[in-house]
BALOBA-1460 file (C-alpha; in Angstrom, 3 decimals):
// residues 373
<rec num="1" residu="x" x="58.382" y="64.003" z="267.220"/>
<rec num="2" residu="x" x="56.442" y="65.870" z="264.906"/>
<rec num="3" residu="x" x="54.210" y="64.509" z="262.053"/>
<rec num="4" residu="x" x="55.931" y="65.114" z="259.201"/>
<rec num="5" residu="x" x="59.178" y="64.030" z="261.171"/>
<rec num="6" residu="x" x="57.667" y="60.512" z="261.488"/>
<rec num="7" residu="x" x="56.018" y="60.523" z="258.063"/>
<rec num="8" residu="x" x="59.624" y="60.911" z="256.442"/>
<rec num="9" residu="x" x="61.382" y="58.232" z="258.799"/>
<rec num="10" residu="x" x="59.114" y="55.646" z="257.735"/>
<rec num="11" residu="x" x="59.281" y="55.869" z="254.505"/>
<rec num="12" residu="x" x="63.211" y="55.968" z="255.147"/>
<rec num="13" residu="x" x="62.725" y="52.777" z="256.785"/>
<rec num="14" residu="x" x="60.585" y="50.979" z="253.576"/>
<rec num="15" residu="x" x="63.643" y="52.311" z="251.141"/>
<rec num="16" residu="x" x="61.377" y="55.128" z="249.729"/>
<rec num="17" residu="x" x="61.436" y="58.349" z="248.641"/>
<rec num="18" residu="x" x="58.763" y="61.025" z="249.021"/>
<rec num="19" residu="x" x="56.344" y="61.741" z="246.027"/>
<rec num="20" residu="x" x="54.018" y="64.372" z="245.180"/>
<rec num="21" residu="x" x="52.513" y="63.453" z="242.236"/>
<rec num="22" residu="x" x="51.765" y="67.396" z="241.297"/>
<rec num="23" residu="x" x="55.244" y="67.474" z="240.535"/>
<rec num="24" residu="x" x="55.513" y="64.811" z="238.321"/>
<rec num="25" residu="x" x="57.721" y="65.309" z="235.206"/>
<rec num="26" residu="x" x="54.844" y="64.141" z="232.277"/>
<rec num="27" residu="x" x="57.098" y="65.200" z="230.007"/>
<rec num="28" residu="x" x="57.971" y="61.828" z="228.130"/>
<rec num="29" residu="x" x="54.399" y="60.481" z="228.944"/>
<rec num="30" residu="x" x="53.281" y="63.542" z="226.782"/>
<rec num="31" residu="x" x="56.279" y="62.523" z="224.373"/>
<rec num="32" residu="x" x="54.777" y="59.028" z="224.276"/>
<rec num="33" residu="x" x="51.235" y="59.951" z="223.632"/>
<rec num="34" residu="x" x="51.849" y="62.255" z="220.667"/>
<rec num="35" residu="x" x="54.237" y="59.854" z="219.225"/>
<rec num="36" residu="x" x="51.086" y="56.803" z="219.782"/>
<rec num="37" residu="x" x="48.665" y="59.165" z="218.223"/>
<rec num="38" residu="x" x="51.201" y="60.286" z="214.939"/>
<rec num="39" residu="x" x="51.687" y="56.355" z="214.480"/>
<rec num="40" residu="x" x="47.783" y="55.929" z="214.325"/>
<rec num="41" residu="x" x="47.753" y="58.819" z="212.183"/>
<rec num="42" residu="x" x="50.366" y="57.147" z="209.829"/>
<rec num="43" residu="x" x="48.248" y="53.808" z="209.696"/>
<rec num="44" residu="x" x="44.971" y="55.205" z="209.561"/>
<rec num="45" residu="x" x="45.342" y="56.322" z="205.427"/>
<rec num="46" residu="x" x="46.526" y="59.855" z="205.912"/>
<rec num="47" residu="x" x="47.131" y="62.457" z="203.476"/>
<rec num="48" residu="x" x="50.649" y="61.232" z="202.103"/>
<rec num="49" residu="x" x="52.938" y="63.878" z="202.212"/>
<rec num="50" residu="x" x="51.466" y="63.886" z="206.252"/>
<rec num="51" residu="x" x="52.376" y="60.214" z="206.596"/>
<rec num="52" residu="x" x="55.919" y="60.440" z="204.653"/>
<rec num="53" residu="x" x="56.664" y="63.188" z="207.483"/>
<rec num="54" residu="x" x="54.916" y="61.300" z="210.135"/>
<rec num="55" residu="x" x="57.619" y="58.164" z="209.369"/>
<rec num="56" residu="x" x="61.225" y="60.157" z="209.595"/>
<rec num="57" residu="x" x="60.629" y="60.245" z="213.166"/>
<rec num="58" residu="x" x="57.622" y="58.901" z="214.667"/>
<rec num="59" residu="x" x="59.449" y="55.185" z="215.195"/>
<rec num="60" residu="x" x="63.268" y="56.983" z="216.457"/>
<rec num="61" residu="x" x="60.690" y="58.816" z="218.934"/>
<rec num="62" residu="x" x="59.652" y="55.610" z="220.488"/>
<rec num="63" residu="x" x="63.599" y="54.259" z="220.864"/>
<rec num="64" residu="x" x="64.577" y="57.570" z="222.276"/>
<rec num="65" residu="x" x="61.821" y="57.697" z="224.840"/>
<rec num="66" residu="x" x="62.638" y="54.528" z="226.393"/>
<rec num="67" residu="x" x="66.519" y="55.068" z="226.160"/>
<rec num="68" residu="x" x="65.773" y="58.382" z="228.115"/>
<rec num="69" residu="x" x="65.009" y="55.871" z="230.905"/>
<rec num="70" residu="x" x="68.142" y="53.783" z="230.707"/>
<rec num="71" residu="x" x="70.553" y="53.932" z="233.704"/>
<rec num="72" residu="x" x="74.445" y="52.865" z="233.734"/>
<rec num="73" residu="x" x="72.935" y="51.472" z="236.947"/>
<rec num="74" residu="x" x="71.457" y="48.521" z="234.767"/>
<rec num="75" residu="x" x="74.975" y="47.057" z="233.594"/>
<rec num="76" residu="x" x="75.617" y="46.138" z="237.161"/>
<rec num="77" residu="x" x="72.521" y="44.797" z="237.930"/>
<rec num="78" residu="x" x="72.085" y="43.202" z="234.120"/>
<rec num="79" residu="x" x="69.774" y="40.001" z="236.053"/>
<rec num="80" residu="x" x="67.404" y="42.401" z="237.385"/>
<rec num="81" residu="x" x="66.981" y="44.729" z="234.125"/>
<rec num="82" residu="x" x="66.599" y="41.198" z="231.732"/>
<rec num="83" residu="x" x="63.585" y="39.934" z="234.093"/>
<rec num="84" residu="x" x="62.603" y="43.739" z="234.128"/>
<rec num="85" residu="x" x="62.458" y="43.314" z="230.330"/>
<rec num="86" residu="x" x="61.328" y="40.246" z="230.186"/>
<rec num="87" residu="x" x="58.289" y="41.069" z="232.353"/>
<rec num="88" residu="x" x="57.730" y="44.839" z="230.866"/>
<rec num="89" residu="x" x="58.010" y="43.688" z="227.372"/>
<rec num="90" residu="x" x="58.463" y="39.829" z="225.856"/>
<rec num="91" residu="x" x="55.779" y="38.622" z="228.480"/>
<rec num="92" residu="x" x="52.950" y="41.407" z="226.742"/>
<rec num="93" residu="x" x="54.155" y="40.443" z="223.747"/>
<rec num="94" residu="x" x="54.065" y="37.074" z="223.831"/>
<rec num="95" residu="x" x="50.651" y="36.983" z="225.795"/>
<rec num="96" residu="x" x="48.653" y="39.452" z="223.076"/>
<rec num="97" residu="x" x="50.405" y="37.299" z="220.227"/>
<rec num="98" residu="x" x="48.799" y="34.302" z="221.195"/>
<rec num="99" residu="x" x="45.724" y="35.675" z="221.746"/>
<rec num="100" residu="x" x="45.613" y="37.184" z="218.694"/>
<rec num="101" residu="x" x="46.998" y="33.456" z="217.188"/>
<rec num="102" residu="x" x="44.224" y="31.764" z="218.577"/>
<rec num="103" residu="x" x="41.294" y="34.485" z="217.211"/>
<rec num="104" residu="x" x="42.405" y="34.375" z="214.077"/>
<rec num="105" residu="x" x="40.470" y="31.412" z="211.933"/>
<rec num="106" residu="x" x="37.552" y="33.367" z="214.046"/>
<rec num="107" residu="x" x="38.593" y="36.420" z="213.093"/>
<rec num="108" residu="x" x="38.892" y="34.718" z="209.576"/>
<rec num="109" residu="x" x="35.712" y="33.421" z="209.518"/>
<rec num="110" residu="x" x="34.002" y="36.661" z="210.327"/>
<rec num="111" residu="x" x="35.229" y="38.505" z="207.412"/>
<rec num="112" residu="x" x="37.727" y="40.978" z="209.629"/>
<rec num="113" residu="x" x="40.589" y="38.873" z="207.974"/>
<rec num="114" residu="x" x="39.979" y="37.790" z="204.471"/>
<rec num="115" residu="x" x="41.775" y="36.284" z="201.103"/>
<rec num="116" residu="x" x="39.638" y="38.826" z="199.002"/>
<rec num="117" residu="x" x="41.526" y="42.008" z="200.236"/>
<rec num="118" residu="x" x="44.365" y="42.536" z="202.202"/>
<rec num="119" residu="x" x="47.652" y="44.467" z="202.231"/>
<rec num="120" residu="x" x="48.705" y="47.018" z="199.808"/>
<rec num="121" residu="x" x="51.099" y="45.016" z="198.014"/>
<rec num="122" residu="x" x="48.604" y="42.010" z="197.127"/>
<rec num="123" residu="x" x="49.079" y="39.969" z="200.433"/>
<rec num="124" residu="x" x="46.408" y="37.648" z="202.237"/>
<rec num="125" residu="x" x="45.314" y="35.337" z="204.821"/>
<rec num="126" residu="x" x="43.735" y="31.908" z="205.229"/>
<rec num="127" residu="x" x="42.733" y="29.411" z="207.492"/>
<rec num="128" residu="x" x="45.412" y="28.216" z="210.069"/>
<rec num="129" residu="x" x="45.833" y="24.417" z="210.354"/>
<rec num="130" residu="x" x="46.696" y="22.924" z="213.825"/>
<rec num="131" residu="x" x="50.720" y="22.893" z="212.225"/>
<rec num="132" residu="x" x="50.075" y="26.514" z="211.426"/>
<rec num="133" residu="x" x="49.207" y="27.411" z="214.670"/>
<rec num="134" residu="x" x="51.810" y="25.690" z="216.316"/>
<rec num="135" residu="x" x="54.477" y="26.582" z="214.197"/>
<rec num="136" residu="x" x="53.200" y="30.601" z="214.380"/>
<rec num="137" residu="x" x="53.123" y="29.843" z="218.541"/>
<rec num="138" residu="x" x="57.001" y="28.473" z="217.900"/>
<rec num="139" residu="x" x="57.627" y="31.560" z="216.137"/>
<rec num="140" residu="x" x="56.194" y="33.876" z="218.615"/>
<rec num="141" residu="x" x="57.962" y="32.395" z="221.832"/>
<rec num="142" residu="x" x="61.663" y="31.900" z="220.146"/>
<rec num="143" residu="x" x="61.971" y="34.693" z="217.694"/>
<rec num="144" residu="x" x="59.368" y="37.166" z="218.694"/>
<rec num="145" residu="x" x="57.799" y="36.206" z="215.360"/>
<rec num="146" residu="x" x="54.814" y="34.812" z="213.907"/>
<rec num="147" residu="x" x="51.862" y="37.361" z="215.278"/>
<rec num="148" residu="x" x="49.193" y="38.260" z="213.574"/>
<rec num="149" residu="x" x="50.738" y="40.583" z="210.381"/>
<rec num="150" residu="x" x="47.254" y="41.651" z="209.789"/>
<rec num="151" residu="x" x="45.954" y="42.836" z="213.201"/>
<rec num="152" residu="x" x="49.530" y="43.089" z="215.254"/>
<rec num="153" residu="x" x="51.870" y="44.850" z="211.647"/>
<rec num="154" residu="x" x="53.355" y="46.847" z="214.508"/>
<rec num="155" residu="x" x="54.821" y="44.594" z="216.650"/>
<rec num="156" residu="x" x="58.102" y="43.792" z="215.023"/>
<rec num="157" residu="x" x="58.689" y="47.590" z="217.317"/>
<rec num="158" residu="x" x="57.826" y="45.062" z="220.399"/>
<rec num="159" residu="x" x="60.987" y="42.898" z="219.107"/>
<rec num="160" residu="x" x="63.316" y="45.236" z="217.987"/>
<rec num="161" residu="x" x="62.462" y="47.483" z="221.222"/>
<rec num="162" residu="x" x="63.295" y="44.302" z="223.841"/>
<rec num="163" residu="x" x="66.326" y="43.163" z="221.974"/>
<rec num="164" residu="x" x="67.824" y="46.799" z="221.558"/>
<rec num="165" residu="x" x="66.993" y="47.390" z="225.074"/>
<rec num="166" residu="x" x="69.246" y="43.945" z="225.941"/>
<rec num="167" residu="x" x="71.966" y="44.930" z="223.119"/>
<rec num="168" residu="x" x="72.312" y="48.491" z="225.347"/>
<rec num="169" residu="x" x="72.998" y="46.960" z="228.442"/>
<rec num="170" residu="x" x="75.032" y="43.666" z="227.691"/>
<rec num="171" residu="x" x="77.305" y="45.964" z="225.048"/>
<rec num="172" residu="x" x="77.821" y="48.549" z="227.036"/>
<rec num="173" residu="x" x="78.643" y="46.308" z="229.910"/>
<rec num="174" residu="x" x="81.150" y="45.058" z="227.288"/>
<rec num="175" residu="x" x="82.703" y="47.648" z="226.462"/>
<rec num="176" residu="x" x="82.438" y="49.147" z="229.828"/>
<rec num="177" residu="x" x="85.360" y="47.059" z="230.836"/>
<rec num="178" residu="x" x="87.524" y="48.963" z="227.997"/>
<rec num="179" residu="x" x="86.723" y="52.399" z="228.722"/>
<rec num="180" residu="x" x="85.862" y="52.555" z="232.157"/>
<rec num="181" residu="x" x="83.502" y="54.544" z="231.735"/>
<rec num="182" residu="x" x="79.864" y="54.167" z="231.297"/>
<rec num="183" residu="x" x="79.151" y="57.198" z="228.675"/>
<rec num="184" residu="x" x="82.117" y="56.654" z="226.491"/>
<rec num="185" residu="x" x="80.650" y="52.998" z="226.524"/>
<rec num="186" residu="x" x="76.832" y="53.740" z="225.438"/>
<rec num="187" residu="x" x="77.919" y="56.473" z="223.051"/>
<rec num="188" residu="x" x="81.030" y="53.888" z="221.637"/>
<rec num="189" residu="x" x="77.979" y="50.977" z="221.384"/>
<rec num="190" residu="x" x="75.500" y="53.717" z="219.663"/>
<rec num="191" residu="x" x="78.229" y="54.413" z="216.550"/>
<rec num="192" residu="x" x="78.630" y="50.287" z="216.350"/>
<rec num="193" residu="x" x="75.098" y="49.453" z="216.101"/>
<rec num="194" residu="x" x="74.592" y="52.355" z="213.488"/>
<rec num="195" residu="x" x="77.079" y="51.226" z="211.391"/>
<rec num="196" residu="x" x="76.013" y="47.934" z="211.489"/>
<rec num="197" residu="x" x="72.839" y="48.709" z="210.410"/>
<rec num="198" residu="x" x="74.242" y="50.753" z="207.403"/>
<rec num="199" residu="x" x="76.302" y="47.560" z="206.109"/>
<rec num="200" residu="x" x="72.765" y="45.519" z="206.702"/>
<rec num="201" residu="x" x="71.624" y="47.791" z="204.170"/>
<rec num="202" residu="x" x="73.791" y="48.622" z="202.214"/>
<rec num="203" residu="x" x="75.044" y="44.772" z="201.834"/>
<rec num="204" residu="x" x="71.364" y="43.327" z="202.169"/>
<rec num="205" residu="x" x="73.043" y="40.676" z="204.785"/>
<rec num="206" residu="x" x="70.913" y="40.131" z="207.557"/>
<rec num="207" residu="x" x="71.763" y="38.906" z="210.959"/>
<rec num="208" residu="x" x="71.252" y="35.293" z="211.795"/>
<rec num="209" residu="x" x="68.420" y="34.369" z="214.176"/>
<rec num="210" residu="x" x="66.945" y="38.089" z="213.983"/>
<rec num="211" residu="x" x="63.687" y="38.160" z="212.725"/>
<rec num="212" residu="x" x="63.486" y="40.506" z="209.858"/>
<rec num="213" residu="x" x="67.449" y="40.493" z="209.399"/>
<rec num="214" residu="x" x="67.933" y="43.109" z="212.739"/>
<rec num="215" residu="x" x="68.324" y="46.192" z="210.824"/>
<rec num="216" residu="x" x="65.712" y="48.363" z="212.545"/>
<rec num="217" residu="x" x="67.277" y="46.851" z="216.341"/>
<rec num="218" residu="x" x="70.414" y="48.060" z="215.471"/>
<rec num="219" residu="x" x="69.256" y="51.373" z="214.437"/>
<rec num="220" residu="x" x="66.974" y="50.708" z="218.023"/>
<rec num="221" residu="x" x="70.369" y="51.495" z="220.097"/>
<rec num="222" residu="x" x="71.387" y="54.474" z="218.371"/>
<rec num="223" residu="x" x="68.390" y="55.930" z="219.398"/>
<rec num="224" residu="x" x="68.048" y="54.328" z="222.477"/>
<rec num="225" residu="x" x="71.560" y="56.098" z="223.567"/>
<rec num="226" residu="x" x="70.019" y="59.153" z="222.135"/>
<rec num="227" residu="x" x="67.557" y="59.093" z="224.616"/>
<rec num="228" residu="x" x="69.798" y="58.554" z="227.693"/>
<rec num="229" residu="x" x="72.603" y="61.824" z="226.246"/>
<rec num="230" residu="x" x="69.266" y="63.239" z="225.956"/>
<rec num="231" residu="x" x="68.107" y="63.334" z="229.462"/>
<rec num="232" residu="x" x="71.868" y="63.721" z="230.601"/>
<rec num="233" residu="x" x="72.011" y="66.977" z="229.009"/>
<rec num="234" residu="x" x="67.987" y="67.947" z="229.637"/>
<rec num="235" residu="x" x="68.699" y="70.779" z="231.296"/>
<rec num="236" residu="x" x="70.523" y="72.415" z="228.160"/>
<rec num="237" residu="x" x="67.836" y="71.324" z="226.101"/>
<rec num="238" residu="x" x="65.083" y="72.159" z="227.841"/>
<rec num="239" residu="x" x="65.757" y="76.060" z="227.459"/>
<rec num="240" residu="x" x="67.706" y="76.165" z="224.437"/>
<rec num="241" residu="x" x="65.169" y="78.072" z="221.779"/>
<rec num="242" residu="x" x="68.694" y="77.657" z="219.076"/>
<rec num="243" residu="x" x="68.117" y="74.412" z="218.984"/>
<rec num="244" residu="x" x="64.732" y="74.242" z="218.614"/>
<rec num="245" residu="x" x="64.837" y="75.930" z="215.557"/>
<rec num="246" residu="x" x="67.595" y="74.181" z="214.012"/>
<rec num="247" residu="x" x="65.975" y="70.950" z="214.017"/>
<rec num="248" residu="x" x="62.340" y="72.252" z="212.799"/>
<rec num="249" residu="x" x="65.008" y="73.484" z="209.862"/>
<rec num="250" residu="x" x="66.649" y="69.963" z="209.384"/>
<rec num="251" residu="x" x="63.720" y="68.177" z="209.722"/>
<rec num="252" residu="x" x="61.697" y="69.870" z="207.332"/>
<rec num="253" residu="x" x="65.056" y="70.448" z="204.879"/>
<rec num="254" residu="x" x="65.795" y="66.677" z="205.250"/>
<rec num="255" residu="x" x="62.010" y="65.485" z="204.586"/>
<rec num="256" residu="x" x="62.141" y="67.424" z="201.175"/>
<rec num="257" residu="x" x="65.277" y="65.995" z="200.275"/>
<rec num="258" residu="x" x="64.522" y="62.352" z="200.733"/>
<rec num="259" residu="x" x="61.316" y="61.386" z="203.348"/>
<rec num="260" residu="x" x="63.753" y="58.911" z="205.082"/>
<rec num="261" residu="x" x="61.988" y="55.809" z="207.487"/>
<rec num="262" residu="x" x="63.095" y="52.721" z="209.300"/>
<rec num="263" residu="x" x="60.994" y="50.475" z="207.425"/>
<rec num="264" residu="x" x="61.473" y="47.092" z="206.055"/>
<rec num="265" residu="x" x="61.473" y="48.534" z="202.760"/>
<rec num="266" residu="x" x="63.589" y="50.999" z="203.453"/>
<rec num="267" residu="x" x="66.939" y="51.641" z="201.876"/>
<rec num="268" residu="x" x="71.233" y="52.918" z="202.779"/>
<rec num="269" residu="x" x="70.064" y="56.553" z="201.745"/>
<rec num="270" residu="x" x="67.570" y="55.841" z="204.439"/>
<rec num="271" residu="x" x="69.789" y="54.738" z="207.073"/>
<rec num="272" residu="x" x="72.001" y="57.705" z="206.432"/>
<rec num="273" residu="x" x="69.071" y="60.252" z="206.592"/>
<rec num="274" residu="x" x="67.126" y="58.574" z="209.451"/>
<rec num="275" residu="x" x="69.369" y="59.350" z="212.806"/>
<rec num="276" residu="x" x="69.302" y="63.465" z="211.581"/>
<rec num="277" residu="x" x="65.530" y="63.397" z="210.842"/>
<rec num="278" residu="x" x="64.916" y="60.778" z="213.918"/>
<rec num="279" residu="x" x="66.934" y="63.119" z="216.425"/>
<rec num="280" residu="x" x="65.271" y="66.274" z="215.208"/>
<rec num="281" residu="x" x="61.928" y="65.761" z="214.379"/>
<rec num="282" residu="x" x="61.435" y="63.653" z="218.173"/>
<rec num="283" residu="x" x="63.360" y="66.770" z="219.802"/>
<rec num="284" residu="x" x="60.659" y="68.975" z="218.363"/>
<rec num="285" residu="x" x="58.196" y="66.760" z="220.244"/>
<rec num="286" residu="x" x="60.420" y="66.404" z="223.420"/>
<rec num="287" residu="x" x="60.373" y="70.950" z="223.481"/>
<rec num="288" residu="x" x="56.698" y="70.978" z="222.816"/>
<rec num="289" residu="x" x="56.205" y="68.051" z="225.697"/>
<rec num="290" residu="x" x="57.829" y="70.248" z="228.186"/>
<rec num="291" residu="x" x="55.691" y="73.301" z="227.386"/>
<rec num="292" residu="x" x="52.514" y="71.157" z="227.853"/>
<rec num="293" residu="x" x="54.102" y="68.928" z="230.811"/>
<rec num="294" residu="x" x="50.840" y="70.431" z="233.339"/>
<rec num="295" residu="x" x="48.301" y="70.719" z="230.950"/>
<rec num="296" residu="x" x="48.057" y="67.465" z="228.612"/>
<rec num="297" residu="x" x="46.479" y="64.891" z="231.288"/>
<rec num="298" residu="x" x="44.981" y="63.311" z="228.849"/>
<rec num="299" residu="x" x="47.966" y="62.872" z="226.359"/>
<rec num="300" residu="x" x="49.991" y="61.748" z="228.913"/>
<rec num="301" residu="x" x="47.727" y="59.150" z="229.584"/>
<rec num="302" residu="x" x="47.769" y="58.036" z="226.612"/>
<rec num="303" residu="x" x="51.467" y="57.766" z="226.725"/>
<rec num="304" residu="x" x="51.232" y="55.336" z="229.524"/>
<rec num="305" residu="x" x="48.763" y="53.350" z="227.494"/>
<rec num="306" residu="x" x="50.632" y="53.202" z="224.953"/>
<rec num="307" residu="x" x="50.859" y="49.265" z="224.749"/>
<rec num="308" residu="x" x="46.924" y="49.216" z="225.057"/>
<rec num="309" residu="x" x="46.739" y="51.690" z="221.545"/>
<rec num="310" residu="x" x="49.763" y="50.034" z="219.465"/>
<rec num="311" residu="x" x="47.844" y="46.255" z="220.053"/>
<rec num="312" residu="x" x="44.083" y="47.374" z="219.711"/>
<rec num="313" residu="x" x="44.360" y="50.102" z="216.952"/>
<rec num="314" residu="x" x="44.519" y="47.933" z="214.089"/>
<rec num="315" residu="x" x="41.525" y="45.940" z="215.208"/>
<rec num="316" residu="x" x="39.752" y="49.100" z="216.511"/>
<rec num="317" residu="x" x="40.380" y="50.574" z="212.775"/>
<rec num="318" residu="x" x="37.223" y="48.301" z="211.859"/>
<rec num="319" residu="x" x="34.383" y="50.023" z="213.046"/>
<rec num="320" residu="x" x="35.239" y="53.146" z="211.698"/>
<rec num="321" residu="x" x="35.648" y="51.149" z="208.724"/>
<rec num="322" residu="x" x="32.031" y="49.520" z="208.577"/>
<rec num="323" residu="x" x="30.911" y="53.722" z="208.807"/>
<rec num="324" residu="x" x="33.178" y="54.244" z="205.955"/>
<rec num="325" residu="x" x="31.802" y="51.037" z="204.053"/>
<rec num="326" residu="x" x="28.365" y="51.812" z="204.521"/>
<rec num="327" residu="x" x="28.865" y="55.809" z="203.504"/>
<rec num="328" residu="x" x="30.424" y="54.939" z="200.525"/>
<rec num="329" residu="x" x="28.684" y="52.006" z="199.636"/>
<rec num="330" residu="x" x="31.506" y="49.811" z="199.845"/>
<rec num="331" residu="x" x="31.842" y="45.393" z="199.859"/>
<rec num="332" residu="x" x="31.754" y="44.408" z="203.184"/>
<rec num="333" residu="x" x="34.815" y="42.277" z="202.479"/>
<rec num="334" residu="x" x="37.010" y="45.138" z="202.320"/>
<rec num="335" residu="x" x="36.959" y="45.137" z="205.944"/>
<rec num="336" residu="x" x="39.450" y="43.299" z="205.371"/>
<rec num="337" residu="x" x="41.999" y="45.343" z="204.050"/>
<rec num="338" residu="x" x="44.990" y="46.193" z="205.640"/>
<rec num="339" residu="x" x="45.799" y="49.095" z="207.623"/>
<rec num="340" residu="x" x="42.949" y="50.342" z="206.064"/>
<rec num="341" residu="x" x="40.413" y="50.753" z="203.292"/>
<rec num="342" residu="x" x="41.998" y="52.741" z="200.904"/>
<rec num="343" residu="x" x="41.193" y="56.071" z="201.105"/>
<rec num="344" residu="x" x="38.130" y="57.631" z="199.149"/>
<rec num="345" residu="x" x="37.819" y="60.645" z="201.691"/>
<rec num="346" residu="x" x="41.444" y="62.235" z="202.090"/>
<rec num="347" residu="x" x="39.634" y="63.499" z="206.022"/>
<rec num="348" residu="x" x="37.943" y="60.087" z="206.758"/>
<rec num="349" residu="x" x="41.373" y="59.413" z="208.458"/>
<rec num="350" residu="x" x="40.951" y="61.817" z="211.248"/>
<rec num="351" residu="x" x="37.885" y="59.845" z="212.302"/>
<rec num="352" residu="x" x="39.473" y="56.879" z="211.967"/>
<rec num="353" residu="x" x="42.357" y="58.162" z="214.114"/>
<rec num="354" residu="x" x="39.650" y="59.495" z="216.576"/>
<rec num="355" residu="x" x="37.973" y="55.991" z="217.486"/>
<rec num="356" residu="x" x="41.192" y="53.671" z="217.155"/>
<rec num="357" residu="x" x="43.643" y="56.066" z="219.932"/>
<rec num="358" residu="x" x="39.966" y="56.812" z="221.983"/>
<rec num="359" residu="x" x="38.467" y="52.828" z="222.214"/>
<rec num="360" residu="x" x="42.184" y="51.423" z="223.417"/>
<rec num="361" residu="x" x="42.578" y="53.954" z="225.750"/>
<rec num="362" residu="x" x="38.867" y="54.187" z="227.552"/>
<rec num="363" residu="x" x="39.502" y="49.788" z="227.614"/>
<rec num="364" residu="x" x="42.973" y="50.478" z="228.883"/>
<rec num="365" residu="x" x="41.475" y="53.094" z="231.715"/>
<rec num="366" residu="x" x="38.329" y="50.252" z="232.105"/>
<rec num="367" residu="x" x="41.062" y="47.274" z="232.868"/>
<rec num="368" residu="x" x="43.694" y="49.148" z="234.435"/>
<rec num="369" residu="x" x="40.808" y="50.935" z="237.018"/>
<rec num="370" residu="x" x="39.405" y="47.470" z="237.889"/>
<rec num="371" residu="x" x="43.122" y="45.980" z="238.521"/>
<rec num="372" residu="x" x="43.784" y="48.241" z="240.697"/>
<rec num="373" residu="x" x="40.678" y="48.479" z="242.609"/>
């Protein structure tokens, strides 16, 4: 029997497939990565009219990318893909929260987290008590609340990402049993969940044991069932120029109009504006991903890093920060301030952006490397 004859029966045998990793599809890695890096952007005190365009799409891109992945598959096997979630997504969480829990009188004490400066809107920190702690650790393991606001701001995506992700499979499992059919379910569940999330805001009622009232995980599974009609149809996509240009259109037409966002603050002319400017400004991504599928290694690592960036960059922020301090002469407490030291340089952002995507993802490549090895 010949080599490759023998090579392809064994892996038969272990339930595998062959790979070749040259023809890997980057593709969403690359998605991934610029998405990660236009977040940092956002937090690291860009321009404004840059960050107002940044948000109408950066967070939809995130949901879309990981609904891409979803398989009908899943509602059948609904044990497997909780643990799957469970280990992929509440576990990180939950780990880095803590962590971060238990640094923080250090991180207190140390100036990084201060009650001189703090958020934008006036907002500080103290001291933790052993009842703080506890009731923050509480927090963290029941409600995927509690972390650290100051170093961790972006985790609530963490939450709203695990509990969308469970809200796509159980409801279209649901619903599955109406329409018999898988598609009809997920795109049935995605109109549900978006309305929902329009009488959130529109009646400021918030849904009981969500933290943060479950607006932005409702609007989670629209996208996330964007993501899977998005990889169902690919193919059209993928070599459609028409609608390329069409969404650079809406995008930029809807962004003039009203810079919509899935924030907190956020409000109903928001969540009427957001799937239009979320679906086109992420397919403008998804085109230019494909076009640089071969040549972006490093983007598309960053993409699969993209964990490592979203927890370090906040904390990474601060050593850019002590340049900035120093060049302008700044108090040291404002290291402090949250996501960033207001801006005195409009272009000190891009080196802030610089250091906080490059440190998480050399430690990522560091801890990863010596894992595996």
């Amino acid at each position: 029997m010949a080599p490759l004859q023998c090579k392809q029966m064994l892996i038969k045998r272990e339930g595998g497939t062959p790979t070749n990793k040259s023809q890997r599809d980057n593709t969403i890695d690359i998605l991934k990565g610029i998405g990660i890096i236009l977040m940092v952007i956002g937090h690291a005190g860009s321009p404004q009219l840059l960050h107002d365009y940044i948000y109408t799409f950066h967070m939809p891109l995130f949901f879309i990318a990981s609904g891409y992945f979803f398989s009908v598959k899943s509602i059948s096997n609904k044990l497997q893909f909780f643990i799957k979630k469970i280990k992929g997504i509440y576990k990180p969480f939950v780990l880095c929260s803590i962590l971060f829990l238990l640094l923080h009188n250090i991180f207190f004490k140390i100036g990084i987290i201060n009650d001189m400066y703090g958020s934008v809107d006036g907002a500080t920190s103290h001291l933790y008590s052993i009842k703080e702690i506890a009731y923050h650790a509480f927090l963290i393991f029941a409600k995927m609340d509690g972390y650290e606001g100051f170093l961790l701001g972006a985790y609530w995506f963490m939450r709203a990402l695990f509990l969308s992700s469970l809200i796509l499979c159980f409801g279209t499992w649901v619903l599955n049993i109406i329409f018999k059919s898988a598609e009809k379910s997920i795109f049935t569940l995605a109109i549900l969940c978006l309305i929902t999330g329009g009488i959130i805001k529109y009646t400021h009622i918030h849904i009981p044991f969500i933290a943060q009232g479950g607006y932005r995980e409702m609007v989670g599974v629209f996208f996330m069932s964007v993501g899977f009609f998005m990889r169902k149809y690919k193919e059209f996509l993928s070599k459609n120029s028409f609608v390329l240009i069409v969404c650079i259109i809406v995008s930029f037409a809807l962004f003039i109009i009203h810079p919509a966002s899935i924030e907190m603050k956020s409000g109903f002319v928001d969540w009427m504006i957001i799937p239009f400017s979320g679906i086109s400004g992420t397919y403008v991504i998804y085109y230019l991903s494909q076009r640089w599928n071969k040549s972006n290694v490093i983007i598309s690592y960053m993409g699969q890093k993209s964990l490592w960036i979203l927890t370090l960059h906040l904390l990474v922020f601060k050593l850019s920060e002590l340049l900035e301090i120093y060049i302008y002469d700044l108090p040291i407490q404002m290291i402090g301030c949250h996501t960033i030291i207001p801006p005195i340089d409009n272009c000190f952002f891009i080196l802030h952006t610089v250091v906080a995507v490059s440190v998480p993802t050399f430690i990522a490549y560091v801890m990863t490397t010596k894992r595996e090895a």
